[in-house]
N, C-alpha and C positions, 0 to 999 in steps of 0.2 A: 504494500500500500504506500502510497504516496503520500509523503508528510511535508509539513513546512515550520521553519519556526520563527517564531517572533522574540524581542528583547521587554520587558516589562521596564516601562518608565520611569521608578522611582531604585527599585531593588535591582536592575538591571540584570536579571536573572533568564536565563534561556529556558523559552519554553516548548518544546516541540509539538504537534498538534498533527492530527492528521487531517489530510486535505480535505474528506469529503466522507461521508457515514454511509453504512448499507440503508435498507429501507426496514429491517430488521433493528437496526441502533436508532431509526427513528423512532418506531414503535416504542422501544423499551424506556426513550426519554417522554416519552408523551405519557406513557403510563400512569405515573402520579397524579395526572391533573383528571384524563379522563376514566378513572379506576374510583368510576361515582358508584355504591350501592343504594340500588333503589328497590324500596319495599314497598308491596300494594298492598292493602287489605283488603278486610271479606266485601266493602261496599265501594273498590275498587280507586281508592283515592292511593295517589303514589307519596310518597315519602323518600325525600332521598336527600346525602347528608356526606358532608365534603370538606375538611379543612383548607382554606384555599395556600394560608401560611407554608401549611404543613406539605400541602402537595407541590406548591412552587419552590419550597429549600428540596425537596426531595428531585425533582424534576433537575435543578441547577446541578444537584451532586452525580446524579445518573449521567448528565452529559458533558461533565469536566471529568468522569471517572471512564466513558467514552473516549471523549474525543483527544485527551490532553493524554498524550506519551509519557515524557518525561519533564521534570521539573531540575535544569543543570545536569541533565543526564540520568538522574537517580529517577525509577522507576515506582518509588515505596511511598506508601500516602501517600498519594498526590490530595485528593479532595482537602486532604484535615493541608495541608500546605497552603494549598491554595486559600483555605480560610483563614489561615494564620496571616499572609501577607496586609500589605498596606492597604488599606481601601480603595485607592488609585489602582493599583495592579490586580489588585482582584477583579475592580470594574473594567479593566484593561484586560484582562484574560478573562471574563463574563462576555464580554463581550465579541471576544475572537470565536469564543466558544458557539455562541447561537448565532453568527454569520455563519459560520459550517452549517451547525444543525439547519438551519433556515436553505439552506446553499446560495445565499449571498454569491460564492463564486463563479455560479453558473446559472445560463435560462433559466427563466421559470418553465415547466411545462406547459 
């Protein structure tokens, strides 16, 4: 697979990133948000019940644990790293991160 990487603007730290996700790594980041249980009862009314917080930090961590390779080469936690950084770098690698997922780099279909 085809990776690229970028420099983080405060910590200047190399991030490697792969180019482009299967349709299968999409799925798996989208899951958190659309992974809604919905209960009917007996007179047919729906119920259904979603943490949006909870599903969007989970949703962020599935596709920096996706699409982010290495962090300075070192392959090990990445996500808890990536949360560790500066808030500038994190929103600087958040953001490289859902140009992939999104595919930013190519047509839309």
């Amino acid at each position: 697979m085809k990776t690229k990487t970028v420099i983080t603007p405060i910590g200047k730290q190399k991030i490697e990133l792969k180019e482009w996700i299967t349709g299968g790594e999409y799925e798996e980041i989208q899951k958190p948000i659309t992974n809604v249980k919905l209960l009917i009862d007996t007179v047919g009314t729906a119920k259904g019940e979603i943490n949006v917080g909870d599903a969007s930090q989970k949703s962020t961590e599935v596709a920096i644990r996706t699409i982010v390779i290495s962090i300075d080469e070192d392959t090990k936690d990445i996500v808890k790293k990536v949360m560790e950084m500066h808030r500038d770098d994190y929103l600087f690698i958040t953001k490289a991160v859902d140009n992939i997922y999104k595919g930013e780099n190519f047509p839309k279909p």
